[in-house]
MARTOR-925018 format. One record per residue: chain; z, y, x of N, C-alpha, C, O in turn. Coordinates in steps of 0.001 Angstrom, whole numbers, plus 524288, in hexadecimal, padded with zeros to 5 digits. Atoms other than C-alpha are relative to their C-alpha. Layout:
<site chain="A" n_pz="Z" n_py="Y" n_px="X" ca_pz="Z" ca_py="Y" ca_px="X" c_pz="Z" c_py="Y" c_px="X" o_pz="Z" o_py="Y" o_px="X"/>
...
END
This chain:
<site chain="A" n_pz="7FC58" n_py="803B9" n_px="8023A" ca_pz="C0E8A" ca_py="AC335" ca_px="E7BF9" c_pz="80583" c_py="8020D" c_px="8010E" o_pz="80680" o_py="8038D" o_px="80584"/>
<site chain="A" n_pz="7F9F8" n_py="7FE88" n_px="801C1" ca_pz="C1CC3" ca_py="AC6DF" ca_px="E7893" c_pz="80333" c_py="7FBAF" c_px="804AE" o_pz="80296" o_py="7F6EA" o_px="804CF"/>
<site chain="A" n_pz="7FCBA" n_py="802C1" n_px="7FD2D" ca_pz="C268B" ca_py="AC2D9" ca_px="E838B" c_pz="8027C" c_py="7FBC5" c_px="7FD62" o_pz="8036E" o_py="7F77F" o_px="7FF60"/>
<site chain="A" n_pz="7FC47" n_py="805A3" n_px="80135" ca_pz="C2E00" ca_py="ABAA8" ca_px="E7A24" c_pz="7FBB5" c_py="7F97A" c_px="7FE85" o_pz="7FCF6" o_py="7F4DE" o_px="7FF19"/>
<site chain="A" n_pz="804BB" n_py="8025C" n_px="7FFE1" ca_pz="C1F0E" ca_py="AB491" ca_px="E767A" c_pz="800D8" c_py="7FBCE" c_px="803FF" o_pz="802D6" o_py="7F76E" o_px="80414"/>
<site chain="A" n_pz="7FEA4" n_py="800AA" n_px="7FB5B" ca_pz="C1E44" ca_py="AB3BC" ca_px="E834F" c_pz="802FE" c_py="7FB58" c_px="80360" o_pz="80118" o_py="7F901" o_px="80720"/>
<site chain="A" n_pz="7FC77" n_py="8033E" n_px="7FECF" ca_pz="C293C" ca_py="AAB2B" ca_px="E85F0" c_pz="8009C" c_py="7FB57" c_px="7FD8F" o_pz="800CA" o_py="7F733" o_px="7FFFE"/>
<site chain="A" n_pz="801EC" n_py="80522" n_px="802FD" ca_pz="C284E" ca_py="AA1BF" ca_px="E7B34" c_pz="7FB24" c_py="7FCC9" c_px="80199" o_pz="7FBDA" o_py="7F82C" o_px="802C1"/>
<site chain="A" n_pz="80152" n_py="8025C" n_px="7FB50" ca_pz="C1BE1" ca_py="A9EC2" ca_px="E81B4" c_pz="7FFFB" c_py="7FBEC" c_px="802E4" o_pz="7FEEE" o_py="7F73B" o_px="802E2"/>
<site chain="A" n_pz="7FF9E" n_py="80266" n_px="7FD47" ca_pz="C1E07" ca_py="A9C2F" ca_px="E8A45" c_pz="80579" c_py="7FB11" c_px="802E6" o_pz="805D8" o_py="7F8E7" o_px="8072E"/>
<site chain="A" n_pz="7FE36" n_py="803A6" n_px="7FF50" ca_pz="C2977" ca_py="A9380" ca_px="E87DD" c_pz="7FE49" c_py="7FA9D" c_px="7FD5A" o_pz="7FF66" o_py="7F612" o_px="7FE76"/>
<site chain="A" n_pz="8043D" n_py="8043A" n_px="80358" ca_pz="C206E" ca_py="A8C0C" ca_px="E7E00" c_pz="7FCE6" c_py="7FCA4" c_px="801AC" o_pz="7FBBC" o_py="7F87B" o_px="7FF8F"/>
<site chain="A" n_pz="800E2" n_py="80145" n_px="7FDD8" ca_pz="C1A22" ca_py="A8A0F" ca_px="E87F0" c_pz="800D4" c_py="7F98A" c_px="80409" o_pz="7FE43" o_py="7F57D" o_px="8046B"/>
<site chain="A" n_pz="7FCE4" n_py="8039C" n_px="7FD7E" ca_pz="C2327" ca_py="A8212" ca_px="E90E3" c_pz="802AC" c_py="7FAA6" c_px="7FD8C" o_pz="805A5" o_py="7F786" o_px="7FFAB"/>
<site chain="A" n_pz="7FDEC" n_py="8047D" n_px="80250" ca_pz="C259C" ca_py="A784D" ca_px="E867C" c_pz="7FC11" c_py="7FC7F" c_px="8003B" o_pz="7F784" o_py="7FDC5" o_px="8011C"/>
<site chain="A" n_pz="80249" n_py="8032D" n_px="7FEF4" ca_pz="C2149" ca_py="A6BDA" ca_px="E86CD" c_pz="7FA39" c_py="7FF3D" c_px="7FAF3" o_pz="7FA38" o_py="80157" o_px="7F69F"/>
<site chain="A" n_pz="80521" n_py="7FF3D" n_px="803A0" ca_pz="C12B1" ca_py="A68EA" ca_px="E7FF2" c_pz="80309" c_py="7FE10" c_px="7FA1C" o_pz="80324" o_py="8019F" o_px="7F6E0"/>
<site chain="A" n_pz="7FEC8" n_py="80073" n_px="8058C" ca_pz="C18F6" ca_py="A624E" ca_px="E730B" c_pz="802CE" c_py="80383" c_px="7FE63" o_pz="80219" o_py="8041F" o_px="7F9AB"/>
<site chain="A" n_pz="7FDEA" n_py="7FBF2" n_px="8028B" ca_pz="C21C1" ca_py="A6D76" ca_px="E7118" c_pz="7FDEF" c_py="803D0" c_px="7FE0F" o_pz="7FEB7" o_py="805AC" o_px="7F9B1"/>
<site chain="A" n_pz="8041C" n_py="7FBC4" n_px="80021" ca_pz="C1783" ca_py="A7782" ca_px="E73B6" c_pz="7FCC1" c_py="7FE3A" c_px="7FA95" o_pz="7FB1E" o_py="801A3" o_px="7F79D"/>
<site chain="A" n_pz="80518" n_py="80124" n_px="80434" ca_pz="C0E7A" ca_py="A6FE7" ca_px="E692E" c_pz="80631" c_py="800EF" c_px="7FB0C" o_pz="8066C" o_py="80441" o_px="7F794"/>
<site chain="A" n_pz="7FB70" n_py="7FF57" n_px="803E7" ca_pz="C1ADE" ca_py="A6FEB" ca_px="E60D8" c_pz="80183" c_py="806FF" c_px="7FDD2" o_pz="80193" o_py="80956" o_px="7F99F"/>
<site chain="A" n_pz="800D6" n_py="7FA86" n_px="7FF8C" ca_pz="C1C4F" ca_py="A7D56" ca_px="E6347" c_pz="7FCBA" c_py="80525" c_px="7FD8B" o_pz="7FDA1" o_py="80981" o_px="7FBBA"/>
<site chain="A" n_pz="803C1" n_py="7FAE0" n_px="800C7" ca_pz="C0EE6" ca_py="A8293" ca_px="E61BF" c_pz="8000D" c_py="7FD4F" c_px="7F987" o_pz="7FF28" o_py="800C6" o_px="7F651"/>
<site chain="A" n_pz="8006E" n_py="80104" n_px="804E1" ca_pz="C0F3A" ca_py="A7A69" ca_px="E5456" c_pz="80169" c_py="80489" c_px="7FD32" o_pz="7FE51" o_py="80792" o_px="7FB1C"/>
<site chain="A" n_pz="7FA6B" n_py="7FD8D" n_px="80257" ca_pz="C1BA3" ca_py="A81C4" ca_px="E4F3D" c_pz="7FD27" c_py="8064A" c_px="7FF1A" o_pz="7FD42" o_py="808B4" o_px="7FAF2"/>
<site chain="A" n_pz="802B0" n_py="7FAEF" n_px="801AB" ca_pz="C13F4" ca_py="A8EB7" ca_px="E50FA" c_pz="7FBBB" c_py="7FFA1" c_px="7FD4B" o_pz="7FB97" o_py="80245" o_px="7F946"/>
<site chain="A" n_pz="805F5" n_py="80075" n_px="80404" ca_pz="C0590" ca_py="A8AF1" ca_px="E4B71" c_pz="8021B" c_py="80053" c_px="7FAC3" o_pz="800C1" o_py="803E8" o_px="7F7DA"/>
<site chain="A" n_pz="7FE01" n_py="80120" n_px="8041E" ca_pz="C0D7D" ca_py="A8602" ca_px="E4069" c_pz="80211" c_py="804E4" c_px="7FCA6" o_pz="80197" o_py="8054E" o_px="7F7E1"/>
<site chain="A" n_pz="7FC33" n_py="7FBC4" n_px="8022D" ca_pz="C166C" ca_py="A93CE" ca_px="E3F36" c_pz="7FA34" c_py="803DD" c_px="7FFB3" o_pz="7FAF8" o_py="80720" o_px="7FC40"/>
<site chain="A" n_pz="803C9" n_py="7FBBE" n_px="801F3" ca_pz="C08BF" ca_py="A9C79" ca_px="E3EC2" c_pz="7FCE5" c_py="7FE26" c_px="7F9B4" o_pz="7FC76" o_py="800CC" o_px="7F5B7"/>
<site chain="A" n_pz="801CD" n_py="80196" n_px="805E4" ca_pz="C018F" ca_py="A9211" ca_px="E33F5" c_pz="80375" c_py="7FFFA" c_px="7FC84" o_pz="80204" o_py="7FD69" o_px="7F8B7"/>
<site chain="A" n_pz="7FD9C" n_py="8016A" n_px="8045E" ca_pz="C0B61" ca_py="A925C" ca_px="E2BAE" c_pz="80182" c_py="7FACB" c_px="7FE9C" o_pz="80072" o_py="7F789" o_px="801FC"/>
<site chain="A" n_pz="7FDA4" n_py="80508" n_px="80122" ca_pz="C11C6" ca_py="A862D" ca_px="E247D" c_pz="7F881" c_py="7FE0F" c_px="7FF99" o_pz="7F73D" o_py="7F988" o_px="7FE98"/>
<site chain="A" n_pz="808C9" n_py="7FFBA" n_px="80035" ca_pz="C056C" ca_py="A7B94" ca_px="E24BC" c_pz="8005B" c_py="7FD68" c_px="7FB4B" o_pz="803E6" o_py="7FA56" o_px="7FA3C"/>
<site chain="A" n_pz="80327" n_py="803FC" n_px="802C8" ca_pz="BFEC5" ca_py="A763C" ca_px="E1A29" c_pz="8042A" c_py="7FE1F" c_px="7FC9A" o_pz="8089F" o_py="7FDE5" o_px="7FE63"/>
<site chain="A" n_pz="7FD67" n_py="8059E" n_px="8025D" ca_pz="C04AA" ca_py="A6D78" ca_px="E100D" c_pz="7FCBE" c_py="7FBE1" c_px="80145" o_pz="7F7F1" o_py="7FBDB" o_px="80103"/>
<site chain="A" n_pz="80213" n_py="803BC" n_px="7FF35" ca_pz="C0311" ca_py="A6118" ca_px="E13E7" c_pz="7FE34" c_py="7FEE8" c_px="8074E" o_pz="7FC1F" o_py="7FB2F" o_px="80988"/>
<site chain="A" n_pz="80276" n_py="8018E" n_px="7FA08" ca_pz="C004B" ca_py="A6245" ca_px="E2297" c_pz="80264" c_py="7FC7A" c_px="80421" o_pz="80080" o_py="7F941" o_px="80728"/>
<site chain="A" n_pz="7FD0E" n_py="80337" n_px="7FC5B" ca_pz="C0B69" ca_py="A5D97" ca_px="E2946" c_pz="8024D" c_py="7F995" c_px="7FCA2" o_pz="80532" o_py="7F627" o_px="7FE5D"/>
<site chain="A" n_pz="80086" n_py="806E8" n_px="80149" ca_pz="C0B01" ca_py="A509C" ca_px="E206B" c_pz="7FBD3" c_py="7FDB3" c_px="80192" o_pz="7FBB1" o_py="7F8FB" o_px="8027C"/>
<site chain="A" n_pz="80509" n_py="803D9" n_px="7FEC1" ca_pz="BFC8A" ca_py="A4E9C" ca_px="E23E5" c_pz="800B1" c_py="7FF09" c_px="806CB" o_pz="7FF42" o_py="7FAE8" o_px="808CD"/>
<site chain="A" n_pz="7FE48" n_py="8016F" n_px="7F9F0" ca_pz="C00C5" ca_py="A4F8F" ca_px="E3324" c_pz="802F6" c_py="7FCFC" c_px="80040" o_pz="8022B" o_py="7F9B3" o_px="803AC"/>
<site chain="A" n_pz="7FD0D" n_py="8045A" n_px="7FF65" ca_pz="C0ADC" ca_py="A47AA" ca_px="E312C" c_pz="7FE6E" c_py="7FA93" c_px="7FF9D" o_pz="7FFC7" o_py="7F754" o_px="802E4"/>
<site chain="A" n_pz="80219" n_py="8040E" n_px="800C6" ca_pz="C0375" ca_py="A3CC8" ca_px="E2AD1" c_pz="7FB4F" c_py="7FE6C" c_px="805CD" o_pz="7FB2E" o_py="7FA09" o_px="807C3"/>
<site chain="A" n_pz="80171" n_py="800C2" n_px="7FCEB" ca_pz="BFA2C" ca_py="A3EA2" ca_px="E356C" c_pz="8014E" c_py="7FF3A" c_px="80437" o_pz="7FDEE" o_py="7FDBD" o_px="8074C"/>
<site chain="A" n_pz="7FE72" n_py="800F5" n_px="7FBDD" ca_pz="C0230" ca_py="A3D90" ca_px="E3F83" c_pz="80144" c_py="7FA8B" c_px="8004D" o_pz="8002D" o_py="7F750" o_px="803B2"/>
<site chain="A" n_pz="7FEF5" n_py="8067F" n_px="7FFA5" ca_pz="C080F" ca_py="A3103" ca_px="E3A36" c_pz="7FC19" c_py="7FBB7" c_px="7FFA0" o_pz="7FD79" o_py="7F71F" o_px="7FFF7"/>
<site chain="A" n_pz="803AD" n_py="802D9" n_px="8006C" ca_pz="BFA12" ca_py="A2BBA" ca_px="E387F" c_pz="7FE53" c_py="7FFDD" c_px="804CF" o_pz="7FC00" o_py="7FBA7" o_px="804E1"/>
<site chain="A" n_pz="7FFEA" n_py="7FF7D" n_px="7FBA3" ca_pz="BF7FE" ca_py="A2E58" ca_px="E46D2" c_pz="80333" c_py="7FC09" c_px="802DE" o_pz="8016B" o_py="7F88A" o_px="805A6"/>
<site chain="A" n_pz="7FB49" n_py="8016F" n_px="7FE5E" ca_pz="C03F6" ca_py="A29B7" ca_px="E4A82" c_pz="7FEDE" c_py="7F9F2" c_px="7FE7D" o_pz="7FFA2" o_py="7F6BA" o_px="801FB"/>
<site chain="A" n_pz="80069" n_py="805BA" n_px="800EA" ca_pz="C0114" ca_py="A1C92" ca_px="E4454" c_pz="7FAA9" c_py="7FC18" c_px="80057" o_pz="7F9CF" o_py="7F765" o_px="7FFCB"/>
<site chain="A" n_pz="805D2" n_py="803BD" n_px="7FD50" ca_pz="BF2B6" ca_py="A19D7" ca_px="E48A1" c_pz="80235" c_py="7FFA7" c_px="80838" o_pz="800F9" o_py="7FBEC" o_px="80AFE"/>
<site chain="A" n_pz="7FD7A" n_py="80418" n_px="7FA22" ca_pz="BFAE2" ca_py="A1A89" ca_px="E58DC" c_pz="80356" c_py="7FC81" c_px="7FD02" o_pz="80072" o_py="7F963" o_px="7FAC4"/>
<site chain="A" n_pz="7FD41" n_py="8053E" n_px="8014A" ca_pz="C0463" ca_py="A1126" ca_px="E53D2" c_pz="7FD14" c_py="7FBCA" c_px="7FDDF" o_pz="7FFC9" o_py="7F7D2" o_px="7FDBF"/>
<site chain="A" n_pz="804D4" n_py="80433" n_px="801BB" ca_pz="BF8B0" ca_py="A0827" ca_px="E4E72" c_pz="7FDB1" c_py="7FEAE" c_px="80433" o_pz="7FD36" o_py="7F9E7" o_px="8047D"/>
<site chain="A" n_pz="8034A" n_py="7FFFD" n_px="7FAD7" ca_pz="BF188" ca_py="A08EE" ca_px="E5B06" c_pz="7FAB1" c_py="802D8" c_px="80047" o_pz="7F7F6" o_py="803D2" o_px="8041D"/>
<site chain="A" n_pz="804BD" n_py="7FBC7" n_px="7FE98" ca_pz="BE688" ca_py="A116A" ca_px="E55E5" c_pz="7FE2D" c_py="803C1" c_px="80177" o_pz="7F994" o_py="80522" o_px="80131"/>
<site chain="A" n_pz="80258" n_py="7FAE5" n_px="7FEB2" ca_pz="BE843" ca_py="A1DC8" ca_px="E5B9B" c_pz="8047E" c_py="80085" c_px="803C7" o_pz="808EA" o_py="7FF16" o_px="8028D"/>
<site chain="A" n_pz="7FB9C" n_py="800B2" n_px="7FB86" ca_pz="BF015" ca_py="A1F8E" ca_px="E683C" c_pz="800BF" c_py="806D7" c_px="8028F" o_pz="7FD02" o_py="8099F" o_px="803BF"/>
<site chain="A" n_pz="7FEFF" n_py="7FBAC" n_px="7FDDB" ca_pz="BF62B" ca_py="A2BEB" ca_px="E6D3C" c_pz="7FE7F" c_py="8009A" c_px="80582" o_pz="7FCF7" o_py="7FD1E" o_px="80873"/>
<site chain="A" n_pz="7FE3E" n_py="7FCD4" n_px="7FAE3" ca_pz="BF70C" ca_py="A3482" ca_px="E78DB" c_pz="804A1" c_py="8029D" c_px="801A7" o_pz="80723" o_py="804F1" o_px="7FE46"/>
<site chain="A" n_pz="7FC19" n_py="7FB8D" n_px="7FE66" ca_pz="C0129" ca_py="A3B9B" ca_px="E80BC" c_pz="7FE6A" c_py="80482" c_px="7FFB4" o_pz="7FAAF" o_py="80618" o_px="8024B"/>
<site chain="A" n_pz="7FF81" n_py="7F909" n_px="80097" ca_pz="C0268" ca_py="A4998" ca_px="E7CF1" c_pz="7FD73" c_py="801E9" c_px="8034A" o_pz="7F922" o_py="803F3" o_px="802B8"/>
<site chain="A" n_pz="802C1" n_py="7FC12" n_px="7FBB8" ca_pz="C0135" ca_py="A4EAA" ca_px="E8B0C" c_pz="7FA82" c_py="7FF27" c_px="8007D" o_pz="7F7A1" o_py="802C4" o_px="801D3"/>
<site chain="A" n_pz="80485" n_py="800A7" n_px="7FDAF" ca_pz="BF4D2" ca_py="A46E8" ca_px="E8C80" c_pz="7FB4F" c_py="803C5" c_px="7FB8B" o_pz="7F742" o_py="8061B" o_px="7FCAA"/>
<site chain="A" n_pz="80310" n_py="7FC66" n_px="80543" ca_pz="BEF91" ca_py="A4D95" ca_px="E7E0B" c_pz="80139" c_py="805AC" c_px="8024B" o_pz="7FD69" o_py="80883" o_px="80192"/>
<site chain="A" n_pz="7FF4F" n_py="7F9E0" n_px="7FFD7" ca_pz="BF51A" ca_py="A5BA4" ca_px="E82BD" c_pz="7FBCF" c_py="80089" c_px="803D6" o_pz="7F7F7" o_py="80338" o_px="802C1"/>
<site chain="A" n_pz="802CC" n_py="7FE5B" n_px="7FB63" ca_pz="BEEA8" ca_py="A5AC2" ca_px="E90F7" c_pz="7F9F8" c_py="80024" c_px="7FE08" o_pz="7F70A" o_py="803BD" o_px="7FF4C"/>
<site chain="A" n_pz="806DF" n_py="7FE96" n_px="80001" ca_pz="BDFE7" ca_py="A5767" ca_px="E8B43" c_pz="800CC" c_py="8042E" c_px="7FAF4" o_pz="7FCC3" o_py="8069C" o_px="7F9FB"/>
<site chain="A" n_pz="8040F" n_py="7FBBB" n_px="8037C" ca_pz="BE076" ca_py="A60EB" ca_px="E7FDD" c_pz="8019F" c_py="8073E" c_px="80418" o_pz="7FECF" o_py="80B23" o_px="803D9"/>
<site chain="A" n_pz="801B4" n_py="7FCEE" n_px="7FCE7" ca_pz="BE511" ca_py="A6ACB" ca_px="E89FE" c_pz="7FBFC" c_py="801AB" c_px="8056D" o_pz="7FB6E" o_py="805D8" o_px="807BD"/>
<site chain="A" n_pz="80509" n_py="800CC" n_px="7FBFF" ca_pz="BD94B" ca_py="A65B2" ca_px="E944D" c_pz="7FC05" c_py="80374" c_px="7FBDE" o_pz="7F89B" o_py="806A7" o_px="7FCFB"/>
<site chain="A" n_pz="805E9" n_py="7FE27" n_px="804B1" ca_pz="BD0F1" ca_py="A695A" ca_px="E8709" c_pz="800B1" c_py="806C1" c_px="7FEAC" o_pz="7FDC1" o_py="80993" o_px="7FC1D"/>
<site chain="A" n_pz="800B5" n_py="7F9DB" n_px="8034F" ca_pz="BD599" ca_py="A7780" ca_px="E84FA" c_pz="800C6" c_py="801A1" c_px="804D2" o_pz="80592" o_py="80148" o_px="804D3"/>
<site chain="A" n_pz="7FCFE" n_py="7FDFC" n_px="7F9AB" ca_pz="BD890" ca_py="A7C55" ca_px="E9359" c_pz="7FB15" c_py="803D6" c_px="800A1" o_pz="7FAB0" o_py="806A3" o_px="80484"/>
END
């Protein structure tokens, strides 16, 4: 790995988990290419359909850390 690699890294690293997921998005995104027509309206809708079964009372979230810590218990 290329020192400057290297360094990015491992400052990619040191950021906090939503950045990092923000982060690793921004690259997946820059190898696939632009996505899809139509993709980031059907996420959107889905998000707001999500979004409005917690505000109903039918579907209730979690905290992040507690979702990061078990799917990293599951891949460790």
């Amino acid at each position: 790995m290329a020192a400057t690699l290297q360094k990015v890294a491992e400052d990619a690293l040191k950021l906090p988990d939503r950045e990092r997921a923000a982060l690793a998005h921004k690259l997946l995104v820059s190898l696939e290419g632009a996505p899809e027509e139509g993709v980031e309206e059907a996420w959107d809708a889905e998000i707001a359909k999500r979004v409005a079964r917690v505000k109903e009372g039918k579907a209730k979230g979690r905290p992040a850390e507690e979702v990061f810590r078990d799917v990293r218990s599951r891949h460790q």
